[in-house]
C-alpha positions in Angstrom: 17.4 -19.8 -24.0 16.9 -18.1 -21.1 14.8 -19.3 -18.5 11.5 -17.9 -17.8 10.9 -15.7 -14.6 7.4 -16.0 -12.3 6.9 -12.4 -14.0 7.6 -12.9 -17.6 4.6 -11.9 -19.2 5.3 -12.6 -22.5 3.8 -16.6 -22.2 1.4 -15.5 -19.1 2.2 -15.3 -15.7 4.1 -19.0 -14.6 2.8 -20.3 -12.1 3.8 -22.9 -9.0 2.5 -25.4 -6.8 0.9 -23.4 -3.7 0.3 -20.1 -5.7 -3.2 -19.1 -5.0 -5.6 -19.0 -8.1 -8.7 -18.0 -9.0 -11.3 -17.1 -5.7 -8.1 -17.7 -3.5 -5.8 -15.4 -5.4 -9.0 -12.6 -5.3 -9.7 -13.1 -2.3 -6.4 -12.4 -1.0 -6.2 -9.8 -3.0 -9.2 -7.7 -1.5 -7.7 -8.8 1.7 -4.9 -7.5 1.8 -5.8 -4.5 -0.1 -8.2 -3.8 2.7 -5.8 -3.7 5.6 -3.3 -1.8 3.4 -5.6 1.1 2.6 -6.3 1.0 6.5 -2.7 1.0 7.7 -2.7 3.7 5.0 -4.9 5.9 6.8 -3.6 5.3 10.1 -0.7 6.3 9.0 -1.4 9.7 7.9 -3.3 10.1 10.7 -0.2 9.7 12.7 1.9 12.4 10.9 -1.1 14.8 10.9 -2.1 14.2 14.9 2.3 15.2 15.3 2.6 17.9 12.5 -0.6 19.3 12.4 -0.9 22.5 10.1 2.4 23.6 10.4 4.1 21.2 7.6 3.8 23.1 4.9 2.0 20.2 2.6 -0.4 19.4 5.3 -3.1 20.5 2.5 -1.5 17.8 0.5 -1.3 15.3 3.9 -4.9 15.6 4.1 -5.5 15.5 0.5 -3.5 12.2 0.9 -5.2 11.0 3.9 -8.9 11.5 2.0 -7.6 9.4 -0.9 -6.9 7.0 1.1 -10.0 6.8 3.2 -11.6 6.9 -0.4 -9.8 3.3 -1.0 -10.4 2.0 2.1 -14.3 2.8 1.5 -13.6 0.8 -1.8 -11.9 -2.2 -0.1 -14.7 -2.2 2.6 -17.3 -2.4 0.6 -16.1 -5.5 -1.5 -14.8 -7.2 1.9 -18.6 -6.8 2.2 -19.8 -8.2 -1.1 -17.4 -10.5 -1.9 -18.0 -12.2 1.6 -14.1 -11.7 1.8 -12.7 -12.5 5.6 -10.8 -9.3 6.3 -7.4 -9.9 8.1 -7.4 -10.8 11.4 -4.2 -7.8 11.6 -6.8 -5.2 11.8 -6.1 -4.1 15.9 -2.1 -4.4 15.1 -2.3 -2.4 12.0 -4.5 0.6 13.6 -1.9 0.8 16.5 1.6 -0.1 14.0 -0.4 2.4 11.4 -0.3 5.5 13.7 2.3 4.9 15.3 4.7 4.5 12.2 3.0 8.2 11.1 3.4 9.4 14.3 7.0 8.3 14.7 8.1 9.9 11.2 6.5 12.8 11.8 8.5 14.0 15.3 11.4 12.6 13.4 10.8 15.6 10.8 8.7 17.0 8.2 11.6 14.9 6.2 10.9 11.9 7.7 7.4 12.2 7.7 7.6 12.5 3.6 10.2 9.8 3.5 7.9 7.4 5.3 5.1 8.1 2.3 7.9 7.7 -0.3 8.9 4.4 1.3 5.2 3.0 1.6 4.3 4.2 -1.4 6.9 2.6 -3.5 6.4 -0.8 -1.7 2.7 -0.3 -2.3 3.6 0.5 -6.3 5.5 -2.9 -6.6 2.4 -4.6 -4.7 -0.4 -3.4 -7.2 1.5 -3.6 -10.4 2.2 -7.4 -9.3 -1.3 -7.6 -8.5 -2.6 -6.0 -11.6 -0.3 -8.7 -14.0 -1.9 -11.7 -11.6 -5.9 -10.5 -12.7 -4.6 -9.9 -16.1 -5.3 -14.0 -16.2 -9.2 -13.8 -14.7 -11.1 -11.6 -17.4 -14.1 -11.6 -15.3 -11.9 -9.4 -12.3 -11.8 -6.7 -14.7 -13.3 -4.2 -12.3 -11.1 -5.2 -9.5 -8.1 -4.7 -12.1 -9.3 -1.2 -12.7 -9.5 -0.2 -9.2 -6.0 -1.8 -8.7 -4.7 0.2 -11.4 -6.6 3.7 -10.7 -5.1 3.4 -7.0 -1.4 2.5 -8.1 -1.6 5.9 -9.8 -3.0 7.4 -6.8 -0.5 6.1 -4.4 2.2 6.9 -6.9 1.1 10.5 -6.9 1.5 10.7 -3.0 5.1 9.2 -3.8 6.0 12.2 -5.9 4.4 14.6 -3.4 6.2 13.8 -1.0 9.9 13.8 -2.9 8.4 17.0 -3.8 8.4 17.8 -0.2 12.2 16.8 0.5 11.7 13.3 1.7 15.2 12.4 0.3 16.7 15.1 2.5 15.6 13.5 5.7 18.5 12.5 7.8 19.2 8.5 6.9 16.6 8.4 4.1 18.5 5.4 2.5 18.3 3.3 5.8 14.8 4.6 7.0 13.5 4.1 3.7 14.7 0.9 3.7 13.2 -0.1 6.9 9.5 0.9 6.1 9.9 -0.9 2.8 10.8 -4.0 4.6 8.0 -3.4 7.3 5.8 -2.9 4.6 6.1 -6.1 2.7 6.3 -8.1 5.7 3.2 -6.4 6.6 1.7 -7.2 3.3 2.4 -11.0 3.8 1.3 -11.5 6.4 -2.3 -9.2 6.0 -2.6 -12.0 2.9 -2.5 -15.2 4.9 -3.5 -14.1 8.7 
């Protein structure tokens, strides 16, 4: 028999001493979600303040950028309702945010797309984990659905931005690599500070 992973759905998610549950777990969730959509926008911000119009998917940077101040409107307004403490992150991520976007984006047009393919995909891993988690609280259906509908959203700016040659910027593999790490460090610590 082999033994049963934290993400083997097939009995439920398994679950360990110190895993937050219920309130906790929902909580955290909005939380983080929150200061991700934010860092979101600051990020695209950043590449847009550098590349301006002249990228040739700007239209698709701002289309980007709107989609993500549509989640962060989301996020905001159940921070609100819920009576969810946001992250206390908030000033680091609107100066890490930009400057990340900003960063990429005199780096290259390249750089700039790999930096979205890099979030994006950390952001992917991060819903769809959050996703299986509600799949055990019935009554978070709503919150599930929102999870879901903005995994596909964020997974669309993933694909327009390989579209846009993110994999040709020079050391994609390592950059990529960094911003993924940033990213989930970011995403721990936006669940517990």
């Amino acid at each position: 028999m082999t033994p049963k992973s934290k993400s083997d759905t097939r009995h439920g998610p398994r679950w360990i001493p110190g895993d937050p549950r219920g309130k906790s777990l929902v909580d955290g969730i909005v939380r983080v979600d929150h200061a991700g959509e934010y860092g979101a926008t600051r990020i695209y911000a950043g590449q847009i303040a550098v590349l301006g119009d002249r990228h040739r998917a700007a239209p698709e940077l701002r289309h980007m950028l709107a989609q993500e101040q549509e989640h962060l409107k989301t996020f905001e307004k159940m921070i609100v309702a819920r009576r969810v403490r946001p992250t206390a992150l908030t000033p680091l991520w609107h100066v890490a945010g930009f400057a990340l976007g900003a960063v990429t984006a005199a780096m290259g047009e390249k750089a700039a797309m790999a930096c979205t393919v890099a979030i994006e995909e950390a952001i992917d891993e991060h819903y769809a984990a959050q996703a299986q988690a509600l799949e055990s609280l019935p009554e978070e259906a709503e919150l599930k659905s929102v999870v879901e509908k903005f995994r596909e959203e964020e997974l669309e700016h993933r694909d327009t931005a390989l579209a846009n040659g993110a994999e040709q910027a020079l050391g994609y593999p390592v950059l990529s690599a960094a911003i993924k790490a940033g990213s989930r460090l970011a995403i721990w610590l936006s669940q517990r500070v």
